[in-house]
Phi, psi and omega in degrees: 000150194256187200276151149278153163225080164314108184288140172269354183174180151296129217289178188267111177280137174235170203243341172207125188280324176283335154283318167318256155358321190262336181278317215253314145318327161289318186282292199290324177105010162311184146223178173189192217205143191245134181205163190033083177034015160129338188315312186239134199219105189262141169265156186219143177269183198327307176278020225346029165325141174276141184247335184186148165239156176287166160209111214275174189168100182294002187263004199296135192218091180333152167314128179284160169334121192295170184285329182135345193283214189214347167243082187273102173316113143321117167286326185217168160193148201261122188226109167274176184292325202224083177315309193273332172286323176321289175328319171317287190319317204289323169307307180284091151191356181102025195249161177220132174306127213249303188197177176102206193167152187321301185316312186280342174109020214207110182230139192228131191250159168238147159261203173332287227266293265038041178280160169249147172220160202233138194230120164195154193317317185230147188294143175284000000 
């Protein structure tokens, strides 16, 4: 039997929900599960709570580029065990560092798609 995806908000649109879902499953080590032939892709984290679902919409169009500022809005954010390996990881997985630094505890990321995401030291 598959997960429900009882929604946690509205979903995040993508251009492909199973790239989506399978990249942000791979950097955390989560999993996630596929419905209506691939359109929609939900994550779920460890206790397998739903944590956010995909949707695909081929018309979908990333955020334009933050200004430059130190409060950048966020689609998701992440607070790992180990900050600079997430961070590592994430690079090897295809994410690319938007702003922030270790040091301060706080790194803001682009995925696949050009959503921004956020990996830091403390809950928000």
């Amino acid at each position: 039997m598959g997960h429900d995806f009882g929604r946690p908000g509205a979903p995040l649109k993508s251009p492909n929900a199973v790239r989506s879902a399978a990249f942000y499953a791979r950097m955390l080590g989560w999993s996630f599960s596929v419905r209506d032939g691939g359109d929609e892709a939900a994550l779920f984290d460890p206790e397998g709570g739903l944590y956010a679902v995909f949707q695909t919409d081929p018309g979908y169009k990333p955020p334009p580029p933050p200004d430059g500022g130190d409060d950048v809005p966020c689609a998701l954010c992440f607070v790992p065990e180990d900050l600079c390996k997430a961070a590592y990881f994430t690079l090897l997985c295809g994410g690319e560092i938007v702003s922030g630094d270790l040091k301060g505890g706080e790194i803001v990321l682009r995925d696949f798609d050009g959503r921004l995401f956020r990996l830091s030291r403390h809950i928000l």
